[in-house]
DRENDRENSE-671600 format. One record per residue (C-alpha): residue number from 0; residue in three letters; x, y, z. Coordinates in pm, 1 decimal. Example, Ala and Ser with C-alpha at 12.3 -4.5 7.8 and 13.67 -1.06 7.14 Angstrom:
% DRENDRENSE-671600
<node resi="0" resn="ALA" east="1230.0" north="-450.0" up="780.0"/>
<node resi="1" resn="SER" east="1367.0" north="-106.0" up="714.0"/>
This chain:
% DRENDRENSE-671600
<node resi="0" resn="UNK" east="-8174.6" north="3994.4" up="-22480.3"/>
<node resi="1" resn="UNK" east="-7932.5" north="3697.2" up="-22308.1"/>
<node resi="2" resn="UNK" east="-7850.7" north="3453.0" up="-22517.5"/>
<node resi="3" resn="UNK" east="-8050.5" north="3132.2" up="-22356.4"/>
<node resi="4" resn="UNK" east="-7885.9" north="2968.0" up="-22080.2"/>
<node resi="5" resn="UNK" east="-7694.4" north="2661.4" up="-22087.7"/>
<node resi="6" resn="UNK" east="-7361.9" north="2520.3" up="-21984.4"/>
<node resi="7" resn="UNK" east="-7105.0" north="2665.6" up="-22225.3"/>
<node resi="8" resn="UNK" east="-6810.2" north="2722.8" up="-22031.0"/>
<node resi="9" resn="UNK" east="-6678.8" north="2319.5" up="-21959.8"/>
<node resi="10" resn="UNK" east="-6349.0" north="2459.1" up="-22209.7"/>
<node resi="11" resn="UNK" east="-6269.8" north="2632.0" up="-21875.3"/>
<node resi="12" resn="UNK" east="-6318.2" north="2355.5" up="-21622.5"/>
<node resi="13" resn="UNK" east="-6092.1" north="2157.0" up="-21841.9"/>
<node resi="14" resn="UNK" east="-5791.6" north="2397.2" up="-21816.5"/>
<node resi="15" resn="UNK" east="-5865.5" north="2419.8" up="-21428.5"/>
<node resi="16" resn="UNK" east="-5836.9" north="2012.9" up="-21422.6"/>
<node resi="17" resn="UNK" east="-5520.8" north="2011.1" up="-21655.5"/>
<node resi="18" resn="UNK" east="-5357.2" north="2268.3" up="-21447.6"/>
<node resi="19" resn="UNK" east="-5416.4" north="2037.5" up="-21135.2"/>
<node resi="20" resn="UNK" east="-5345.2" north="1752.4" up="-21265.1"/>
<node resi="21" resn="UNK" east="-5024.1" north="1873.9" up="-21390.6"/>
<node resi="22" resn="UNK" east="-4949.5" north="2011.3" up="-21076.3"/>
<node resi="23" resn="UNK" east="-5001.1" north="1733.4" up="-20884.1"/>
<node resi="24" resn="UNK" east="-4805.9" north="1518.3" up="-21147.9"/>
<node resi="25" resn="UNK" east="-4491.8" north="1793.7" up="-21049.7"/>
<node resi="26" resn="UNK" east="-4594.0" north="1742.1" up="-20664.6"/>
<node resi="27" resn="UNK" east="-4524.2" north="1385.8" up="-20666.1"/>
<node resi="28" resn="UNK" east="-4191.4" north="1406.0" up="-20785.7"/>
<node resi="29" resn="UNK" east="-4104.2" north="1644.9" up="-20525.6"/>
<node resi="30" resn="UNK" east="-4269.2" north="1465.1" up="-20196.4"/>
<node resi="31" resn="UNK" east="-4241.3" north="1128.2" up="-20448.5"/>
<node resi="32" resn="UNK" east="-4257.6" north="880.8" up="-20152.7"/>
<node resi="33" resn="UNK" east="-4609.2" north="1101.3" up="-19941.4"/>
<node resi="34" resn="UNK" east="-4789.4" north="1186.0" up="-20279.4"/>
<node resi="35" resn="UNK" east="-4757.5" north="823.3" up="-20435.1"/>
<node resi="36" resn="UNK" east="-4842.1" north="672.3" up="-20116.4"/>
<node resi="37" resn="UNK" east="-5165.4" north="808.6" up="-20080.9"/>
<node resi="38" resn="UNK" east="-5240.2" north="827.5" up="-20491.6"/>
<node resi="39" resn="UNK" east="-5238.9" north="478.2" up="-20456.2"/>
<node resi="40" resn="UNK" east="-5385.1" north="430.1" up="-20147.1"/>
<node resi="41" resn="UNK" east="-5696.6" north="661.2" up="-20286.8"/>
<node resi="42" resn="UNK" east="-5716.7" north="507.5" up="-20579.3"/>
<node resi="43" resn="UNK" east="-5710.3" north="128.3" up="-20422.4"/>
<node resi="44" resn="UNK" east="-6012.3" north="241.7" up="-20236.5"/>
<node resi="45" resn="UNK" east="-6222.6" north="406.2" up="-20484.1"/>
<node resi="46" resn="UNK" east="-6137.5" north="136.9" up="-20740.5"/>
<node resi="47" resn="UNK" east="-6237.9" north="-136.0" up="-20453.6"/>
<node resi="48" resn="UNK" east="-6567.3" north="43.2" up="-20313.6"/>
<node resi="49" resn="UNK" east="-6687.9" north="130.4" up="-20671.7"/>
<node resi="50" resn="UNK" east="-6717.0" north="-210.7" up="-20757.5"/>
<node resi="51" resn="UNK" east="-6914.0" north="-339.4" up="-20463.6"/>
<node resi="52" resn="UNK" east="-7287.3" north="-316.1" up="-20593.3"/>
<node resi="53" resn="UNK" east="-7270.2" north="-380.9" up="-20951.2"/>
<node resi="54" resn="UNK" east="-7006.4" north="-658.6" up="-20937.9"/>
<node resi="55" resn="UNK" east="-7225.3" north="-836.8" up="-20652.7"/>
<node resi="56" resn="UNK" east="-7582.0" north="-771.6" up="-20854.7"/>
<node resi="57" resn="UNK" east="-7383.9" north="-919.5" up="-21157.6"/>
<node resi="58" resn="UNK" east="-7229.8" north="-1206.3" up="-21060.0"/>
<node resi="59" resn="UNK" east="-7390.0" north="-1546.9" up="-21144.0"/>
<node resi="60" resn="UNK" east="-7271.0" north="-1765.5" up="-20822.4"/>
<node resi="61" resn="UNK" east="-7259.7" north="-1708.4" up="-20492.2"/>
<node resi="62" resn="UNK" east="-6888.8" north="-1893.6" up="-20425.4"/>
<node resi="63" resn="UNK" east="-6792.6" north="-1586.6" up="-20737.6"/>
<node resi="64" resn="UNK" east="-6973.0" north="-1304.9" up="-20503.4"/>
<node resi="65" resn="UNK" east="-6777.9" north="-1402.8" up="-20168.1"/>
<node resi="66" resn="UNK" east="-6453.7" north="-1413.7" up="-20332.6"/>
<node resi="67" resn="UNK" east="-6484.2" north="-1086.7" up="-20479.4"/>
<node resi="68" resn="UNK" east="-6651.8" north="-966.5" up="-20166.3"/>
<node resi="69" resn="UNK" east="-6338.9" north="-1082.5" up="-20020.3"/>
<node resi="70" resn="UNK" east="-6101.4" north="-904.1" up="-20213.4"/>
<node resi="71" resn="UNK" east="-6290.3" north="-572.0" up="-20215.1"/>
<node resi="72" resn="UNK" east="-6277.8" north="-617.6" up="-19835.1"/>
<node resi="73" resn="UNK" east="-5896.0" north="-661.0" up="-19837.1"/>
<node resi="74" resn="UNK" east="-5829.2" north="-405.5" up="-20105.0"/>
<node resi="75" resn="UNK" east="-5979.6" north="-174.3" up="-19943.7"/>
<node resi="76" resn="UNK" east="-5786.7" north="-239.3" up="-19579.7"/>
<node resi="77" resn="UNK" east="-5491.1" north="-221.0" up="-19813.8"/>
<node resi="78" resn="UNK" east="-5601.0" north="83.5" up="-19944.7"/>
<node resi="79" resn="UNK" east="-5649.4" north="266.0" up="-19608.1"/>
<node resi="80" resn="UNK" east="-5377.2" north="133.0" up="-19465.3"/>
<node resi="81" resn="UNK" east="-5154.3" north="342.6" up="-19747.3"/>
<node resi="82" resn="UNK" east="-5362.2" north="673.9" up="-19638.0"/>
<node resi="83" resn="UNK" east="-5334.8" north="609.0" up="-19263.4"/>
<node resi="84" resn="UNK" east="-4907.9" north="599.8" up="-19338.2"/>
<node resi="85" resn="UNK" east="-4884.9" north="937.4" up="-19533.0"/>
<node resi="86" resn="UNK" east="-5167.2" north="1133.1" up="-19241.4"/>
<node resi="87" resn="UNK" east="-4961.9" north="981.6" up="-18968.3"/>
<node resi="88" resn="UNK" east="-4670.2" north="1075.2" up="-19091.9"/>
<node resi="89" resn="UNK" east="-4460.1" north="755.3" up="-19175.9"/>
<node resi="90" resn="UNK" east="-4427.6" north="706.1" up="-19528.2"/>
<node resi="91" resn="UNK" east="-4066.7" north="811.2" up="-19520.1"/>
<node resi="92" resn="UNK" east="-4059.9" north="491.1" up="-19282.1"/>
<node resi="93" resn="UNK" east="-3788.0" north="220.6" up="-19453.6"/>
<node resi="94" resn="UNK" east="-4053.8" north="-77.8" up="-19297.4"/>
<node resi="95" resn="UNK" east="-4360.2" north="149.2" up="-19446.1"/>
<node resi="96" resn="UNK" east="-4152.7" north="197.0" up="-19783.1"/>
<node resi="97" resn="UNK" east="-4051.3" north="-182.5" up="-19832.3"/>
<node resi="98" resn="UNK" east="-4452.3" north="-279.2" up="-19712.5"/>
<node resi="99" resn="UNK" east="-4575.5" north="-54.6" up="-20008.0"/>
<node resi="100" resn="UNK" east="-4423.6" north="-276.9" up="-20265.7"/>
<node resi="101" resn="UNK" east="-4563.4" north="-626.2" up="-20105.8"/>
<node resi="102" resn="UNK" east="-4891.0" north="-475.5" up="-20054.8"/>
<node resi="103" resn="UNK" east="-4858.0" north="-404.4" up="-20429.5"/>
<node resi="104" resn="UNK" east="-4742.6" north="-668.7" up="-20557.2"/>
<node resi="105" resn="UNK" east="-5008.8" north="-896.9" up="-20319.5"/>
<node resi="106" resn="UNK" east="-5354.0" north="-622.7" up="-20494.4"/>
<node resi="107" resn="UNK" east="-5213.2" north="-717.7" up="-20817.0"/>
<node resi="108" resn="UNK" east="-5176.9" north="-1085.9" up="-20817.4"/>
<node resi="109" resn="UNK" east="-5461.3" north="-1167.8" up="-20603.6"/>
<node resi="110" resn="UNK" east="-5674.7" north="-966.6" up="-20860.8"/>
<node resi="111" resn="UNK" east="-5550.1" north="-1139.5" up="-21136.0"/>
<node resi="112" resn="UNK" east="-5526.8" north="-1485.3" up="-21007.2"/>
<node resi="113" resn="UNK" east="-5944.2" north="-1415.1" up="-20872.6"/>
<node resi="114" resn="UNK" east="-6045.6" north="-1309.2" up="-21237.6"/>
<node resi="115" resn="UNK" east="-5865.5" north="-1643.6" up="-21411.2"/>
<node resi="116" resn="UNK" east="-6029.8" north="-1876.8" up="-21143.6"/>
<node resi="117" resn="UNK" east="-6364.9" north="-1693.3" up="-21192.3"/>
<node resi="118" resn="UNK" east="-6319.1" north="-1772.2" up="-21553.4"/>
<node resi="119" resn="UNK" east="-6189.0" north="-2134.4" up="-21531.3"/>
<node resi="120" resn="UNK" east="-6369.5" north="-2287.3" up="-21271.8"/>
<node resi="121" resn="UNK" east="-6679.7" north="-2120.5" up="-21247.9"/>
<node resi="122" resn="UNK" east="-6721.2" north="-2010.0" up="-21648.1"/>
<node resi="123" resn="UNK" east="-6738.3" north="-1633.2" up="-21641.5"/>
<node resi="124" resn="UNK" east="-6745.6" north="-1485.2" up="-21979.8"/>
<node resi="125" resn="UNK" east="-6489.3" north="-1201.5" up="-22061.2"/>
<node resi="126" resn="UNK" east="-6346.4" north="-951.9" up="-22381.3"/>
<node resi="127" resn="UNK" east="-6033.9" north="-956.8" up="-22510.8"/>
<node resi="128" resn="UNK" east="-5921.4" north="-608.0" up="-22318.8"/>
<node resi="129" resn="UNK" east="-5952.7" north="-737.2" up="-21986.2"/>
<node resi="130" resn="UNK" east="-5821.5" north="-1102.0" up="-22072.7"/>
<node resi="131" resn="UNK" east="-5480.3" north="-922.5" up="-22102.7"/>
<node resi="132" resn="UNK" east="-5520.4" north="-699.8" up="-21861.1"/>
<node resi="133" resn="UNK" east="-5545.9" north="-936.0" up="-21648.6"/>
<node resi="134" resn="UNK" east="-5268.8" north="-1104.2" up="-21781.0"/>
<node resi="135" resn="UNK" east="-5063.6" north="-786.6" up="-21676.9"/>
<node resi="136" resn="UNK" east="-5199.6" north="-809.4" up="-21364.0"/>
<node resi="137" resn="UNK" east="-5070.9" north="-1171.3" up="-21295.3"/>
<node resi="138" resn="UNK" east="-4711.2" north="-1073.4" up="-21412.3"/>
<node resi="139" resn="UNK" east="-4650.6" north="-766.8" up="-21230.2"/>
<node resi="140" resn="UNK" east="-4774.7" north="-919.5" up="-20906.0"/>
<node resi="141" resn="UNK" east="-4486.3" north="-1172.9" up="-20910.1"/>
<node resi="142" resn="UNK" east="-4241.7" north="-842.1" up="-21062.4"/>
<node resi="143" resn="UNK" east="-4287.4" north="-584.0" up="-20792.5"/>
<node resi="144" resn="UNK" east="-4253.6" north="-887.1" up="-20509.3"/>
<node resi="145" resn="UNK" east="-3916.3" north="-964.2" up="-20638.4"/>
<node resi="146" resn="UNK" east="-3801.7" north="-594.8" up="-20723.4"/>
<node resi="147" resn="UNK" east="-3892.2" north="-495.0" up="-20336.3"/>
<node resi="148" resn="UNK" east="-3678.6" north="-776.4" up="-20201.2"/>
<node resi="149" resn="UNK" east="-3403.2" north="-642.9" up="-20385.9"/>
<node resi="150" resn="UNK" east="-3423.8" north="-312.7" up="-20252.7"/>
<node resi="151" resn="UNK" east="-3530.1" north="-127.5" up="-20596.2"/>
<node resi="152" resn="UNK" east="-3698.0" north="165.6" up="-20529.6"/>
<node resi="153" resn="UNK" east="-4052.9" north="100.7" up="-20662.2"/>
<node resi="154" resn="UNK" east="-4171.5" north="382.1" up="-20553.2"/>
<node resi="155" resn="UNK" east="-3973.0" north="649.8" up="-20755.0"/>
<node resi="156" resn="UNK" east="-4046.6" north="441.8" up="-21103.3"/>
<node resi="157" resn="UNK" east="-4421.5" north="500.1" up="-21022.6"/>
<node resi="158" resn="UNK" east="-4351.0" north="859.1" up="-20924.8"/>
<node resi="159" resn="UNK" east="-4167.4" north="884.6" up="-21286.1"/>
<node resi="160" resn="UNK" east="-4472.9" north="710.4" up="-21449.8"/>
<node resi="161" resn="UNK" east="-4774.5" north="920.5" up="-21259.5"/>
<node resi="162" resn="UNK" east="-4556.8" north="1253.5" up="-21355.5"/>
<node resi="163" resn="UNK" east="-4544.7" north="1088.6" up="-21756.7"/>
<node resi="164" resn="UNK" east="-4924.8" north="1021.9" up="-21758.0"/>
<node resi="165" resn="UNK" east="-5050.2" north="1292.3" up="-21562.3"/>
<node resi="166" resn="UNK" east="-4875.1" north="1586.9" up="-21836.1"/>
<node resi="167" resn="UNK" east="-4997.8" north="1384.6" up="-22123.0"/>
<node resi="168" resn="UNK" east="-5341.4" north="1397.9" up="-21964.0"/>
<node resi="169" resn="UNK" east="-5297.2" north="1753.3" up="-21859.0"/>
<node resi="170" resn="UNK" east="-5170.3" north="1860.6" up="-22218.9"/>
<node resi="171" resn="UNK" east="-5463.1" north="1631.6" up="-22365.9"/>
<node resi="172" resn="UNK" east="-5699.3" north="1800.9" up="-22156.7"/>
<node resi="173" resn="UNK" east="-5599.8" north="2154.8" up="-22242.6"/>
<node resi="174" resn="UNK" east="-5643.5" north="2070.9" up="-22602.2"/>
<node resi="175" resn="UNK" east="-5986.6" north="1955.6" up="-22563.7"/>
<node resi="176" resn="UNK" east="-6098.4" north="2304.2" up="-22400.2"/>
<node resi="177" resn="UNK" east="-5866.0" north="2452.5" up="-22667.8"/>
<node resi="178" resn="UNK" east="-6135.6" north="2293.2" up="-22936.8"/>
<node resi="179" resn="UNK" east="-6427.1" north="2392.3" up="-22648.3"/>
<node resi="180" resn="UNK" east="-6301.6" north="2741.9" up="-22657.9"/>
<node resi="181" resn="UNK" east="-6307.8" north="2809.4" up="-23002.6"/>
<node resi="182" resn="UNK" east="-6651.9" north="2629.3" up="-23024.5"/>
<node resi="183" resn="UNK" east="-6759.1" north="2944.2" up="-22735.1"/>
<node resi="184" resn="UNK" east="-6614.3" north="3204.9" up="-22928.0"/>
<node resi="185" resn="UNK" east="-6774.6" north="3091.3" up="-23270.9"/>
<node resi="186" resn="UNK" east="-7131.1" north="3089.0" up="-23068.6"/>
<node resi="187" resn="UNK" east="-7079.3" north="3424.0" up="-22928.3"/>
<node resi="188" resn="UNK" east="-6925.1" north="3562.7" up="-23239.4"/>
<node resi="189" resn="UNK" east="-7295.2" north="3429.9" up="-23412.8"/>
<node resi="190" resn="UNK" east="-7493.3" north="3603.1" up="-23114.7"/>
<node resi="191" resn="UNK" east="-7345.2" north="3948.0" up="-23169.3"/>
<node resi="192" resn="UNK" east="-7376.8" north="3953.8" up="-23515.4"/>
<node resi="193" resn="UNK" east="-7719.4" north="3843.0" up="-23482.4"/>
<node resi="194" resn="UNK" east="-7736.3" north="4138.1" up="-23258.1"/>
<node resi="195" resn="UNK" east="-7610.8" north="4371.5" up="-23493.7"/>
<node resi="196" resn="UNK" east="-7909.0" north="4260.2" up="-23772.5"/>
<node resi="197" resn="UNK" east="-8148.2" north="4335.4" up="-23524.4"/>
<node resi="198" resn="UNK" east="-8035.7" north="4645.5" up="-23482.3"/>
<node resi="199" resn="UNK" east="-8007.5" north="4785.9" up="-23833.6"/>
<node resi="200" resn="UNK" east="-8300.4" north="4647.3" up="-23999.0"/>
<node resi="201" resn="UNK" east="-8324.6" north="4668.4" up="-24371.4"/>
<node resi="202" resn="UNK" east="-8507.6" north="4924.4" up="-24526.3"/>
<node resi="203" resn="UNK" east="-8697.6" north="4778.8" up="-24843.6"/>
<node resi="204" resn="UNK" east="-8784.1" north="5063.2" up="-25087.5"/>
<node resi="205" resn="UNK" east="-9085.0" north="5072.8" up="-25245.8"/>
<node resi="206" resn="UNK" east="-9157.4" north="5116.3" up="-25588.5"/>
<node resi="207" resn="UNK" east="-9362.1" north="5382.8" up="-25704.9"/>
<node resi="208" resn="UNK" east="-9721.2" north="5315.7" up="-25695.2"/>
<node resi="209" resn="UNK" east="-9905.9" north="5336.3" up="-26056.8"/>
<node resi="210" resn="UNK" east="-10087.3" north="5680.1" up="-26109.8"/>
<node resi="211" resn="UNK" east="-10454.8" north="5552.0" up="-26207.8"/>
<node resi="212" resn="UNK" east="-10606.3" north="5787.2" up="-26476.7"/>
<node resi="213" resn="UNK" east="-10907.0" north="5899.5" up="-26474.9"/>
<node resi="214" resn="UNK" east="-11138.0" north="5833.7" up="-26800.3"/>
<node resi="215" resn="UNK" east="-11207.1" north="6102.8" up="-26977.9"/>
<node resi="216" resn="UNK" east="-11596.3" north="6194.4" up="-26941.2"/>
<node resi="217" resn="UNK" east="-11796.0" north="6188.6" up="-27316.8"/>
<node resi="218" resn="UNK" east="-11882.8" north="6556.1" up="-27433.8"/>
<node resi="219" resn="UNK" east="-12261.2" north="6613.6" up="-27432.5"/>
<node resi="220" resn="UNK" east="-12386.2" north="6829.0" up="-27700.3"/>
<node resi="221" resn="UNK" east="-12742.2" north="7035.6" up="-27665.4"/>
<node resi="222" resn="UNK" east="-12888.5" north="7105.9" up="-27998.7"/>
């Protein structure tokens, strides 16, 4: 009999994801300028689109839900605008490189500035986590505007950074289905042993039944 069927094997899709995403942490150091491009352009618009229902549903005024609608609807411009340049072939552009870090710097300020004015003027309530997140937000804005009009090259300190975080979440990952895996072969080491009992049952002995005498039968006597 087949042990019953479930999904055992996620140890293995794990390894397949940290191999890819280790991969593609090594592929954007070598085409640094096409691969972050379009990282960030994707991840603009997921991030951007993702939000649209339950930020809308959630918010309390409607001033709060056309800002944000707003922004999504620029973000997400922004966004395709960064996977239009690598398809058409023009991130190694110097205008298309310098346009990457205003762009930038413009998603992260305007998201930052839109969360404190959502939370100053029109009382939306907040944690601790995204209060300084935020706060990051706000700074780096104003950072990457004045880094791209010097010239720095933004683009290969994000490559360095993606390549950092994309290893530690390949290595993290591959631990994780290392723990999975030995979890698997624990399971299938109990199935086979299980197995094995079936196969040799024990044999119990019995113990010798008790003879039963007979009683012995009076003597009659005839006179």
């Amino acid at each position: 009999m087949m042990a019953k069927t479930k999904f055992r094997y996620g140890w293995l899709l794990k390894w397949i994801l940290a191999a890819i995403l280790i991969a593609a942490g090594v592929l954007m150091k070598v085409y640094e300028v096409s691969v972050v491009y379009a990282t960030t352009g994707i991840a603009i618009v997921i991030f951007s689109l993702a939000r649209v229902v339950p930020l809308l549903k959630t918010l309390k005024k409607e001033v709060l839900r056309t800002i944000n609608l707003i922004e999504i609807i620029f973000d997400t411009i922004m966004g395709g605008v960064m996977i239009y340049v690598v398809f058409s072939g023009k991130a190694e552009n110097a205008f298309w490189i310098s346009l990457y870090g205003y762009l930038l710097a413009v998603f992260f300020y305007a998201r930052g500035l839109i969360y404190f004015i959502s939370m100053y003027y029109f009382d939306e309530k907040s944690e601790s986590l995204k209060f300084w997140f935020h706060i990051v937000c706000v700074s780096l804005g104003p950072v990457l505007f004045v880094l791209t009009i010097l010239g720095r090259d933004i683009i290969s300190t994000l490559g360095w950074i993606v390549l950092f975080i994309s290893v530690g979440g390949g290595l993290y990952l591959t631990y994780d289905g290392y723990g999975g895996y030995r979890k698997y072969r624990e399971s299938s080491k109990a199935i086979n042993e299980e197995k094995e009992k079936k196969k040799k049952p024990k044999v119990e002995k019995e113990l010798p039944k008790p003879i039963n005498e007979e009683p012995a039968e009076k003597e009659t006597y005839i006179n």
